[in-house]
Structures are given as structure tokens and as C-alpha cells.
C-alpha positions as CSV (number, residue, x, y, z in Angstrom):
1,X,15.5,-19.4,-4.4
2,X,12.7,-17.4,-5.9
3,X,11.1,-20.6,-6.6
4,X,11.1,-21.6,-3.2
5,X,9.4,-18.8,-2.0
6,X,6.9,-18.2,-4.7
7,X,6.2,-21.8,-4.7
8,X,6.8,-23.1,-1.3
9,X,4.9,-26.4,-1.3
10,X,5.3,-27.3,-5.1
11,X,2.5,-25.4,-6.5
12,X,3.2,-24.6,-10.6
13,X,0.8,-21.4,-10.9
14,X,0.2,-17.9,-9.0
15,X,-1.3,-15.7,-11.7
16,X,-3.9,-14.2,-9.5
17,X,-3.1,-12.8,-6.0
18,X,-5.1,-16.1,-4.6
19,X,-2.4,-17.8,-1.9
20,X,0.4,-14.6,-2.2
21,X,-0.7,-13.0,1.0
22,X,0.8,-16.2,2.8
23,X,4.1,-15.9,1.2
24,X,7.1,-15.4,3.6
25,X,7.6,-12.1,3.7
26,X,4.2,-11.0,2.1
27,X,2.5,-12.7,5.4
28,X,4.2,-9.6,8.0
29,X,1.1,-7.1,7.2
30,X,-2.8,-7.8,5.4
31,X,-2.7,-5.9,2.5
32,X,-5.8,-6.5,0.5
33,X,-4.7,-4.3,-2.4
34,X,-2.0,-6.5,-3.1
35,X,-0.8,-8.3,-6.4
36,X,0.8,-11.2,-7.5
37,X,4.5,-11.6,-7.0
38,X,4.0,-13.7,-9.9
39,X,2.9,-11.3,-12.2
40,X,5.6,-9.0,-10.9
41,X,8.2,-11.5,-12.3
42,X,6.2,-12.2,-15.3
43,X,6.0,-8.1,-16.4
44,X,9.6,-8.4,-15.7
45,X,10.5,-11.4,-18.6
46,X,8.1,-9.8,-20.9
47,X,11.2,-7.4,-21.6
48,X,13.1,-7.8,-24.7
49,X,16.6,-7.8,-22.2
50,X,18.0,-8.4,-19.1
51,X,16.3,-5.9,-16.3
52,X,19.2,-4.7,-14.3
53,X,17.1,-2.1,-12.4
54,X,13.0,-1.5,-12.0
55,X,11.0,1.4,-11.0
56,X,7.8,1.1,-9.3
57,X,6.2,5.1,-8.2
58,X,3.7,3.6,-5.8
59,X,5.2,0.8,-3.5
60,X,2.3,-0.2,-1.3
61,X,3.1,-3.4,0.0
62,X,6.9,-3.7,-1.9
63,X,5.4,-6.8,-4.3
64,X,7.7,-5.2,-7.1
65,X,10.3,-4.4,-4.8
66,X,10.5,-7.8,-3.3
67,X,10.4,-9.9,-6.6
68,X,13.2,-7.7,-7.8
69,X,15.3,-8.2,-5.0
70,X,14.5,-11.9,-5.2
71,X,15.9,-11.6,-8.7
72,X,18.9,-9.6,-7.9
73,X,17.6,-6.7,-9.9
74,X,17.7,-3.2,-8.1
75,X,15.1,-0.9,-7.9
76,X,13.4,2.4,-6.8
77,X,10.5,2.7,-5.2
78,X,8.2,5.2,-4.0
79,X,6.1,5.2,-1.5
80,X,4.0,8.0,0.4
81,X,2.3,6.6,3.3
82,X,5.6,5.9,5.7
83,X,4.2,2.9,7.0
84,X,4.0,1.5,3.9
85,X,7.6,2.7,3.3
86,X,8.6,1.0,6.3
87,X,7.2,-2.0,5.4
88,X,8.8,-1.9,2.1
89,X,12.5,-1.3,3.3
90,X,11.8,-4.1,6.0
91,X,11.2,-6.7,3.5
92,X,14.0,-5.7,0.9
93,X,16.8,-4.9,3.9
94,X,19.9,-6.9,4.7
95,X,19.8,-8.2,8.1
96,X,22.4,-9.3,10.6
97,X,20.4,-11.9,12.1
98,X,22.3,-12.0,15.4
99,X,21.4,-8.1,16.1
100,X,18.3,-8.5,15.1
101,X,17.1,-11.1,17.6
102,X,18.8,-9.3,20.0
103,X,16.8,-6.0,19.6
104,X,13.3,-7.9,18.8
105,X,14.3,-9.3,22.7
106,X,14.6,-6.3,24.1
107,X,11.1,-4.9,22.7
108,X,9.6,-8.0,23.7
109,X,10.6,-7.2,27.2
110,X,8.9,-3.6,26.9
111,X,6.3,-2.6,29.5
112,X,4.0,0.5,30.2
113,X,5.4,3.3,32.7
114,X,3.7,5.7,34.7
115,X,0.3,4.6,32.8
116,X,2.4,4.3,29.3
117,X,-0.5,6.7,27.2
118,X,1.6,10.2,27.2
119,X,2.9,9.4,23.5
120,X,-0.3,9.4,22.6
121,X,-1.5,12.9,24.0
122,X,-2.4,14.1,20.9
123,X,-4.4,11.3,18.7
124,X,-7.6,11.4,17.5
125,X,-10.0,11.5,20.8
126,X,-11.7,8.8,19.6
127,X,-9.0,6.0,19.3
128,X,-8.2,4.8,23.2
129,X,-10.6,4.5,26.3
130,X,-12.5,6.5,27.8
131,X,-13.0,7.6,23.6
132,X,-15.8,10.3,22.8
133,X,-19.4,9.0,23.3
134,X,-18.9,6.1,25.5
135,X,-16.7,4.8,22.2
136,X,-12.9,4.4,21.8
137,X,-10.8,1.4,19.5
138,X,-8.0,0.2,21.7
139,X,-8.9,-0.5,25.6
140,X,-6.5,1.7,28.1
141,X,-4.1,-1.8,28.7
142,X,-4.1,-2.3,25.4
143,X,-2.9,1.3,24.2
144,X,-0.2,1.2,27.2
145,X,1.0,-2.2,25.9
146,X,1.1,-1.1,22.5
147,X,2.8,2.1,23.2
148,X,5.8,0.8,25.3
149,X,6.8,-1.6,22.7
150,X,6.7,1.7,20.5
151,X,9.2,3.1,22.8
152,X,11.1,0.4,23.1
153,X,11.4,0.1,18.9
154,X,12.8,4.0,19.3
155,X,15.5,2.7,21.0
156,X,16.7,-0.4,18.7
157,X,19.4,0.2,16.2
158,X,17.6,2.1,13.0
159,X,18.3,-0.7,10.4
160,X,16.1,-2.7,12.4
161,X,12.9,-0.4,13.2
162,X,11.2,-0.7,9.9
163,X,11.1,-4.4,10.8
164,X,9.5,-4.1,14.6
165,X,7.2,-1.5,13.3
166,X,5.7,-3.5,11.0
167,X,5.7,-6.3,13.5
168,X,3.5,-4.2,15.9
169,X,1.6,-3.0,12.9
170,X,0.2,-6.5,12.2
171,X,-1.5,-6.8,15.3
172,X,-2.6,-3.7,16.1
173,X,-6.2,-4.9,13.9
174,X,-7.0,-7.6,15.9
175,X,-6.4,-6.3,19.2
176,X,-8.2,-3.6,18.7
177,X,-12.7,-2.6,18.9
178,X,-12.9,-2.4,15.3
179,X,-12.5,-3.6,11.9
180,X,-11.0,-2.2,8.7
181,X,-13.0,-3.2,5.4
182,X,-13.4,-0.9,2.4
183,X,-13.8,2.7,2.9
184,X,-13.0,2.7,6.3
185,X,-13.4,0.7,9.8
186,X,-16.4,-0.2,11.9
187,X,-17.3,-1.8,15.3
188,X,-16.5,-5.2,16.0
189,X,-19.9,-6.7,17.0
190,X,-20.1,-7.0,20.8
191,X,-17.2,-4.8,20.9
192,X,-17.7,-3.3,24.2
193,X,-18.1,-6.9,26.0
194,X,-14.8,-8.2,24.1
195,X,-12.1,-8.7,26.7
196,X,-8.7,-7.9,25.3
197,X,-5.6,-7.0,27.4
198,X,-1.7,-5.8,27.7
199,X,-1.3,-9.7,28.0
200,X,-2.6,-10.7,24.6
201,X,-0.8,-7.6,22.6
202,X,2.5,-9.0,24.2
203,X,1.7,-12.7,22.9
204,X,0.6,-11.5,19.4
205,X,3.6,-9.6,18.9
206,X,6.0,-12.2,20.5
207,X,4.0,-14.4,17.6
208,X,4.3,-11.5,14.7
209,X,8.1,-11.3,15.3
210,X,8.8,-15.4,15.8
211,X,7.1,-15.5,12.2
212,X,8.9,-12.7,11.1
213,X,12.4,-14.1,12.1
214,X,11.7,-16.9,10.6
215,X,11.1,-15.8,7.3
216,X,14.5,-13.4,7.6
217,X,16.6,-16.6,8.5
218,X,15.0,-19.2,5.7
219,X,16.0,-16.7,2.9
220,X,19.3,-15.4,4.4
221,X,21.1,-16.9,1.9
222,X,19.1,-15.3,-1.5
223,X,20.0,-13.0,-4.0
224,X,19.4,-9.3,-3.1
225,X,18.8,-6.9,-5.5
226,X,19.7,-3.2,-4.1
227,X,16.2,-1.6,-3.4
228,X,16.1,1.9,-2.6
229,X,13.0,3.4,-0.9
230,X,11.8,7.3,-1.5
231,X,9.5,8.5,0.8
232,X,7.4,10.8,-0.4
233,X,4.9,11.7,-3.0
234,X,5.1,9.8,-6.6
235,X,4.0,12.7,-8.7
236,X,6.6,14.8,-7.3
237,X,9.6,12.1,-6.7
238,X,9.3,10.2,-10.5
239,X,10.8,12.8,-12.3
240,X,13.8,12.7,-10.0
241,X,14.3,8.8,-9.9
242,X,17.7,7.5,-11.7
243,X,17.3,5.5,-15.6
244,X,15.8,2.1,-15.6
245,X,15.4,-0.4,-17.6
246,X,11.6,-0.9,-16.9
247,X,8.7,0.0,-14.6
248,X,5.9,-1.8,-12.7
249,X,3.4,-0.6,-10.7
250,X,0.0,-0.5,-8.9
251,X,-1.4,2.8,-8.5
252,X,-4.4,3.4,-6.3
253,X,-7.5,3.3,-8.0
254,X,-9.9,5.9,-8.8
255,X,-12.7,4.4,-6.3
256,X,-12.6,7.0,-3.7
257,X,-10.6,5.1,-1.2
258,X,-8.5,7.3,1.4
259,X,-5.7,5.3,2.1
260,X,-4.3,7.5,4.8
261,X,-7.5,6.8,6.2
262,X,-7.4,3.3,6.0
263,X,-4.4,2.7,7.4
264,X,-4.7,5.7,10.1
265,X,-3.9,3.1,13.0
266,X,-0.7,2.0,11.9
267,X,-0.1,5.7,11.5
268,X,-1.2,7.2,14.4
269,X,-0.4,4.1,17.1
270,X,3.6,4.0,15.7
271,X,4.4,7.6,15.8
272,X,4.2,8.2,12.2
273,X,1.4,11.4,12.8
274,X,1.3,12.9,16.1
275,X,-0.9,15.5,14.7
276,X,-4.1,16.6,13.0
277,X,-1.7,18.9,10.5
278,X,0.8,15.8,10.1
279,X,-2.5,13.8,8.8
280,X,-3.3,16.4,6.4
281,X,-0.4,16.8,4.8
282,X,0.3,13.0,4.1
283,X,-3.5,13.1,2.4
284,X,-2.0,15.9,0.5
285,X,0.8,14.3,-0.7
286,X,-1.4,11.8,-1.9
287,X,-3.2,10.7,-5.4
288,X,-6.2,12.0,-6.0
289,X,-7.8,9.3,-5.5
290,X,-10.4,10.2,-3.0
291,X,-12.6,13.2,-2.0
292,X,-12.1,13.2,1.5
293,X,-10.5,16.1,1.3
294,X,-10.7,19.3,-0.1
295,X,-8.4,20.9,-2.9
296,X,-7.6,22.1,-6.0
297,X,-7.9,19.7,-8.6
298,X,-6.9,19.7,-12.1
299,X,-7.6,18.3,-16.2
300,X,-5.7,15.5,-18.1
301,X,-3.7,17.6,-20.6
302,X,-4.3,14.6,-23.0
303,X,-6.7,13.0,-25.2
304,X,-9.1,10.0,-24.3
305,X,-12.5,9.5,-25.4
306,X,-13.1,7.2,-22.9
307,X,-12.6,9.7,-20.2
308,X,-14.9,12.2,-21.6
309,X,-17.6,9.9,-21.9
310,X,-17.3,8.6,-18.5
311,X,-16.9,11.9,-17.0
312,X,-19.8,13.3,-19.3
313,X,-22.0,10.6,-18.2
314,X,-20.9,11.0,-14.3
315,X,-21.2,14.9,-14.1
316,X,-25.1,14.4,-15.9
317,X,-25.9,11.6,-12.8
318,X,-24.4,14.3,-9.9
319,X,-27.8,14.2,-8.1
320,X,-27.0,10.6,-8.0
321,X,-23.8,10.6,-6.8
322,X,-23.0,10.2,-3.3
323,X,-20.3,12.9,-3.3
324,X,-20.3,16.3,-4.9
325,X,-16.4,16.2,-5.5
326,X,-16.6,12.7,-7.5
327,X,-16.4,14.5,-11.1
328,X,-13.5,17.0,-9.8
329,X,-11.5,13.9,-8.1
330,X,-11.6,11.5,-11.6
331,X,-10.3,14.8,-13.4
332,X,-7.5,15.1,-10.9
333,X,-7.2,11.2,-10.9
334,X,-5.7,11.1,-14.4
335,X,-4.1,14.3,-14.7
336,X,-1.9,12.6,-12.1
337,X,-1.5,9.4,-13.6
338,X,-0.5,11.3,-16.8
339,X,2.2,12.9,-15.3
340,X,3.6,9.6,-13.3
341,X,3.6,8.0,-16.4
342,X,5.1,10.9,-18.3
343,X,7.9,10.8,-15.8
344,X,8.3,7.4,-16.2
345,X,9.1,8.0,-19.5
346,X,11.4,9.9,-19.6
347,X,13.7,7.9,-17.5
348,X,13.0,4.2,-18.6
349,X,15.4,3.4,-21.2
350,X,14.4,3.2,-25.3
351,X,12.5,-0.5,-25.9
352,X,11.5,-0.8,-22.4
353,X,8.7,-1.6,-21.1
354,X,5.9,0.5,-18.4
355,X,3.7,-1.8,-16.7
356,X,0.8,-0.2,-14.8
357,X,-1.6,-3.2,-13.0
358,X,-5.2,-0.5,-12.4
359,X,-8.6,-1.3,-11.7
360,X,-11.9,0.6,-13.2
361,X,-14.9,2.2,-10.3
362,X,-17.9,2.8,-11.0
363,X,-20.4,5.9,-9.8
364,X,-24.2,6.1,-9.4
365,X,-24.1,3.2,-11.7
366,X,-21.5,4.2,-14.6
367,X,-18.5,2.6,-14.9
368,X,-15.2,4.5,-15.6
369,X,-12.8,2.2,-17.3
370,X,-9.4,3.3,-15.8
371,X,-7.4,1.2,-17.8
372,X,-8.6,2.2,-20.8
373,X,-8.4,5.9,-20.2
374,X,-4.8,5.4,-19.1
375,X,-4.2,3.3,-22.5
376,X,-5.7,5.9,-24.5
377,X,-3.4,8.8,-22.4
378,X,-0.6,7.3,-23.2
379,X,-1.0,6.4,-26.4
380,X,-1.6,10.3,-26.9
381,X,1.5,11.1,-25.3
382,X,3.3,9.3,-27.6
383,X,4.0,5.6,-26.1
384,X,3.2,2.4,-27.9
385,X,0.6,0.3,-26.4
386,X,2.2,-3.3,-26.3
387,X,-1.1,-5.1,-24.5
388,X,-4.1,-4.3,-22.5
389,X,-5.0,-7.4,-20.8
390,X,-7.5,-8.3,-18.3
391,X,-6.2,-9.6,-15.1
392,X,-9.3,-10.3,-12.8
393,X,-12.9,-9.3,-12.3
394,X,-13.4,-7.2,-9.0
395,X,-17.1,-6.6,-6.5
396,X,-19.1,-3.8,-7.4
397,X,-19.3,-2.1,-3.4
398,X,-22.2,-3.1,-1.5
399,X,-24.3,0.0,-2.0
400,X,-24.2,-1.0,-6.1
401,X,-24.6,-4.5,-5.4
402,X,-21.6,-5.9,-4.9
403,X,-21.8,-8.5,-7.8
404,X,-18.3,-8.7,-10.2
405,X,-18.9,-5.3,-12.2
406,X,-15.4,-3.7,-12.7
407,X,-12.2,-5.0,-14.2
408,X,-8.5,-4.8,-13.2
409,X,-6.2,-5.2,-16.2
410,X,-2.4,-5.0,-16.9
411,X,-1.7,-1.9,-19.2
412,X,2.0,-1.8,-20.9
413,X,3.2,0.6,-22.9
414,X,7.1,0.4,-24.8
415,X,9.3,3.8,-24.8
């Protein structure tokens, strides 16, 4: 079955990411982040015996999650952003396919009352029409249409919300003024002369949930492994995660990216925040992987050369850099992933195997090699480093050129 799926029209290779995102299940919600499933179920072979359970501290889109359900293997995943979280426990859950298309009905037959925007009394001024300065992301028809078929997902049986949030999730991008690229979104050109109504929200959803369905029902019959979602923040929830036999996962990367940010109209438009202090809290819940905001940040207590360098190098080019906070943010950046992967240790079993999947940045023109500072951390910490391989080369951003510059690689370690 896992076959099928990873290779739905015969193909006999998926080592890069290249094809995944059209996967059943992968296909629900554009995650550009995402890896290979296929590198998921290689990292999980590459373990001297049978995998019975997985561990994976920073979900995202559930690729390690998924695989091991595929496989039958359980595993525990954690995931801050609940979105992301939802998205997760919708691809892994067990579904009685009867209910279900009974309750994606009933949303489907959701429509605005009494003007259908009081749900969203308290977001951001700037995300529905009128907006603030004559700009606003989702027309007034749009936002009502959106927000009913929220409030009609509040009233479907529980098991089956994660699933019709995400649905609505998916198209929220495309009806909406703007698009989301890198750090954050922009305009749609011609924005303001782009007709979009309630009409075509119903349609893409009815679309979004026929696809989804479909997926649910073609792989009804597959092995599931028992995948358990925690919700919350992976520094704090590792240490507290039961034995495993092995771990693999995809941290965010050190390149300034605000991820709350990013994904801030899933969160806003589904309920997830409902207020300024519910945004900052997720961001500080989060990695510090960014310098959007402001706090206290913190040293590796470890040894790696390759850290000091960079951050020498970085801290001397501060004029340069287009952010103050930069230097304070890649200190705080591997102090945390020390501690994930110290946790981690402590509750993978002896002989197996910590696969982290990371991507290198690079500031005012120096690059800092993530994976190798996180080789040489946990080397110091005690862990044999089993291989450091490169996995694909990724764009500089546009304000450094954008040509291939940096590096993601596959760092695994044995306890």
C-alpha cells in the first residue's frame, strides 16, 4: 500500500521532494517546506531493527507522521502551530467514511447570517474589506463565505474538524488579495480589480473536500500506525514524549522565517487566534528561528567551531545585516536545537538512530552551516555521528542573489 501511494503511476524514485506535494494526502494543504516521504521511509530502514514507534519534535506538514502510519509504526509528534497540528491528526486519523461525508455535506450547505463577519471582530484590521488604507486581503463576500463554513465546521463531530479545517485552509490563498512567498505575503497584481465572490469560495471548497474524500476512501483499507499529536512547543514537550525506537525530523531553519507569520491566515480565518495576545504567545512558543519578535535569547552550552566562526564573522558584518537581532537569534537557534536533540536522547532507545533533515542561511553574505553546527553539538554532547549527507542545494533569497548558495543535508546521529 505504501507503494501505491508513494508511487502512484509507477515511478521507481522520490529522493527529492520533486512530485511529493501531489501525493494523496500530501496534496490537502501547499507546504513548501516540505520533504520527501521517501526519505522519511528511507531514515526509517537505515535502523539496525524493526522501528515499532518514531518521534518527530516538529511535525509541520506530518511527512514523518504519515509514512509511519503508512508503515504501521506509531509515532509522536509535535507540533506548535495548531493548524499544522490539525493538519497532521487529519492525515493520520481513522475515519468512518459514512459520517464523514455526511458532516462535509452539511458544511457545504453553510451560508453567511446577519452579514456572517462578527467571528471576525477582532482580526488584524487589515485582513477583510473596507481594510486600513483603502487595502484589506479577503473581499466582504468572501470573508462571510469563509466564515459560515467556519461555523458550520464548529458544529461537525470533533474527529472530523481537523479534516474540514484544513479543507477550508487550502483555499483560503487563492481566494484571497494576496500571495504568500518567503518571508511573508504581498499584493496580487491587479488585486483591487480581481473579482472574487462567496460563489467561488463555496466551489473551491466543494473541490478541496471532493479531493480530500477521495484520498480517505482509496486508502481506507491501509495499515495505520497509532499517531499521536502534541500540541505545543517542541523544546518544552520532547522531554516528556514516551521511548522510541528512532527519531526524524525537520526543524525550522535558522533563516529568519516567522512561521506564525506565514501561516497567519489559516490562523486567524479558522478561529485558531482571535487575538493580538493569542498571536504572541504561539510566536513565543516557537523556535527561535526568527527575529520578529522580541526576547530573551540564550548560548549553545556546547562546543562547535563552526558556530563560533559563523557567528564571529556575522556579529563583525552587523552594519551589514538587515536586522540588529540576527546574531542574538542564531545564538538562541542552536541553544534550542541542542536541547531538542538532547531530549531526544534521552528517550530513543541504545543503537537508534536521530535523524534531523536542516538547511544552512546565510547573512550579509556569510553563510552559517546549520548542519554542521548541529553535527559538531552533538558530537559534543556525546552522540556518534553516523552520516552527514547532502540532500539538495537551496536559492540564496533574492536580496543575495537568489542563485543556489546554501545546503540542506541529512544529519544522523546513533544513541
Amino acid at each position: 500500500m505504501l507503494q501505491n501511494w508513494l508511487f502512484p503511476h509507477g515511478e521507481g524514485s522520490l529522493s527529492s521532494n520533486v512530485g511529493a506535494a501531489d501525493l494523496a494526502y500530501q496534496r490537502w494543504f501547499r507546504f513548501k517546506e516540505a520533504y520527501s516521504p521517501r526519505l522519511v521511509m528511507e531514515a526509517l530502514q537505515e535502523n539496525s531493527r524493526p522501528v515499532g514507534r518514531c518521534i518527530d519534535p516538529t511535525g509541520g506538514s506530518g511527512t514523518t507522521a504519515l509514512v509511519c502510519s503508512f508503515l504501521g509504526i506509531d509515532c509522536d509528534t509535535v507540533e506548535v502551530n495548531p493548524f499544522m497540528a490539525d493538519l497532521i491528526a487529519a492525515k493520520t486519523r481513522r475515519y468512518d467514511t459514512g459520517a464523514l461525508s455526511a458532516d462535509i455535506a452539511a458544511v457545504l450547505g453553510g451560508r453567511p447570517k446577519d452579514g456572517g463577519l462578527a467571528r471576525y471582530a477582532h482580526a488584524p484590521s487589515t485582513l477583510i474589506e473596507p481594510g486600513d488604507g483603502g487595502r484589506w486581503v479577503f473581499n466582504a463576500p468572501v470573508a462571510a463565505q469563509i466564515g459560515a463554513f467556519a461555523d458550520a465546521i464548529d458544529l461537525a463531530r470533533e474527529e472530523h474538524r481537523p479534516f474540514l479545517r484544513v479543507m477550508l485552509g487550502s483555499v483560503l490563498r487563492d481566494v484571497s488579495n494576496v500571495v504568500v512567498n518567503g518571508k511573508g505575503r504581498k499584493y496580487r497584481r491587479g488585486w483591487d480589480k480581481r473579482v472574487v465572490t462567496g460563489g467561488h469560495v463555496v466551489d473551491a471548497m466543494r473541490g478541496a473536500c471532493n479531493a480530500g474524500y477521495s484520498d480517505i476512501v482509496r486508502f481506507s483499507n491501509r495499515l495505520q500506525g497509532d499517531v499521536r499529536v502534541h500540541h505545543g512547543d517542541a523544546r518544552v514537550e520532547t522531554a516528556d514524549l514516551p521511548e522510541a525506537d528512532c527519531a526524524i525530523f525537520s526543524p525550522p531553519y535558522p533563516n529568519s522565517f516567522d512561521y506564525t507569520d506565514i501561516y497567519n491566515l489559516e490562523l486567524w480565518m479558522l478561529g485558531y487566534l482571535r487575538s493580538g495576545q493569542d498571536n504572541r504567545k504561539l510566536r513565543l512558543a516557537t523556535m527561535h528561528s526568527h527575529v520578529q519578535l522580541n526576547r530573551e535569547g540564550r548560548e549553545p552550552a556546547g562546543s562547535s567551531p563552526e558556530f563560533l566562526r559563523a557567528l564571529e564573522a556575522v556579529e563583525e558584518s552587523r552594519s551589514q545585516l538587515w536586522h540588529r537581532g540576527i546574531p542574538s537569534m542564531l545564538r538562541s537557534y542552536f541553544a534550542d536545537m541542542e536541547g531538542i536533540i538532547a531530549d531526544l536522547a534521552e528517550r530513543i532507545r541504545p543503537g537508534g538512530l536521530i535523524t534531523v533533515i536542516v538547511g544552512g542561511s546565510s547573512y550579509a553574505g556569510i553563510g552559517v552551516d546549520a548542519p554542521k553546527i548541529i553535527a559538531e553539538l552533538g558530537q559534543d554532547m556525546g552522540l556518534d555521528l553516523v552520516r552527514h549527507s547532502p540532500l539538495r542545494a537551496m536559492r540564496l533569497s533574492a536580496q543575495q542573489g537568489g542563485q543556489f548558495g546554501l545546503s540542506e543535508d541529512a544529519v544522523v546521529f546513533a544513541c
